[in-house]
C-alpha positions as CSV (number, residue, x, y, z in Angstrom):
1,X,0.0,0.0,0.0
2,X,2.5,2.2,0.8
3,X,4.9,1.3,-2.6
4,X,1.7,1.6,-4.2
5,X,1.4,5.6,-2.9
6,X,5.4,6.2,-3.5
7,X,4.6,5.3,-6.9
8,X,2.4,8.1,-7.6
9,X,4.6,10.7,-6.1
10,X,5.5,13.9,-8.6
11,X,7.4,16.8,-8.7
12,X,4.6,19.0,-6.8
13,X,4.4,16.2,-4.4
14,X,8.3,17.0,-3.6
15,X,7.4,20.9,-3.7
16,X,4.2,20.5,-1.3
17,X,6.3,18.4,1.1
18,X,9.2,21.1,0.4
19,X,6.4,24.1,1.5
20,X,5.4,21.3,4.9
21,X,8.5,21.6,5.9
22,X,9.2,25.5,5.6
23,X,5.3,26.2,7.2
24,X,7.1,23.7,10.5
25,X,10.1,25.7,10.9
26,X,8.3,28.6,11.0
27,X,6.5,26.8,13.6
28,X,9.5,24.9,15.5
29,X,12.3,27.3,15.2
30,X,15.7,25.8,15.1
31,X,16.7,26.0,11.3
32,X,16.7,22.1,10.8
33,X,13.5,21.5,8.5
34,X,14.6,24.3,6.7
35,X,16.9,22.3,5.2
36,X,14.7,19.2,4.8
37,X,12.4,22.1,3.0
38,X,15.5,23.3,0.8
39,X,16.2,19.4,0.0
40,X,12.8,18.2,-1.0
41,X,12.3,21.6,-2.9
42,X,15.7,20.8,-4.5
43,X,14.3,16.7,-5.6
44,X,10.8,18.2,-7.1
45,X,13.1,20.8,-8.9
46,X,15.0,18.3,-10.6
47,X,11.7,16.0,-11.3
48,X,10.8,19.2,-13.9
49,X,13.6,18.1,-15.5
50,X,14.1,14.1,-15.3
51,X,11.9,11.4,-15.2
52,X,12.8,9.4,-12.6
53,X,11.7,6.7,-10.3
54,X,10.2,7.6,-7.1
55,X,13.4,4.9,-5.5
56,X,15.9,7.9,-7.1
57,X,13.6,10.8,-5.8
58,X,13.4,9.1,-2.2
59,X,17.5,8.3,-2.6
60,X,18.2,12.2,-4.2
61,X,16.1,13.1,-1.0
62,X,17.8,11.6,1.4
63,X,21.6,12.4,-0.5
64,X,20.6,16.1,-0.2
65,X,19.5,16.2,3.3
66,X,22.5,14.2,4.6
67,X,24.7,16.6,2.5
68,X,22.7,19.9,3.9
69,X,23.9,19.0,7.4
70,X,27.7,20.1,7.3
71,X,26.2,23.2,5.4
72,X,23.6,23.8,8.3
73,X,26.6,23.1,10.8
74,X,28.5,25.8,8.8
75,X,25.8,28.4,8.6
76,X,25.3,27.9,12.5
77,X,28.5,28.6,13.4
78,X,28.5,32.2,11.3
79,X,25.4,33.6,12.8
């Protein structure tokens, strides 16, 4: 059921999820779902571009937010 819903997932899925996550850390401040925002924003971006399967999207996803973490630790650090 759930690989069934994955399946249907689209770039404005990725940008919906991407606006979730910016509405929350306007909500919970602390500048960590920002980048989870910045990240799925980032996957439905390149979706206008590539057709892809949602196994890259959820992979692309999960590559960008592990690689926004050094750049949230380095953005902490100067403010």
């Amino acid at each position: 059921m759930l690989i069934d819903y994955l399946v249907t997932w689209g770039k404005w899925n990725w940008l919906i999820l991407g606006a979730i996550f910016f509405v929350l850390e306007l909500l919970v401040p602390g500048a960590f779902m920002m980048w989870l925002g910045l990240s799925a924003l980032l996957v439905g971006v390149i979706s206008f571009f590539a057709a892809w399967g949602w196994q890259y999207q959820l992979i692309a996803f999960a590559v960008f937010a592990l690689a926004s973490i050094p750049l949230w630790r380095r953005f902490a650090h100067r403010v």
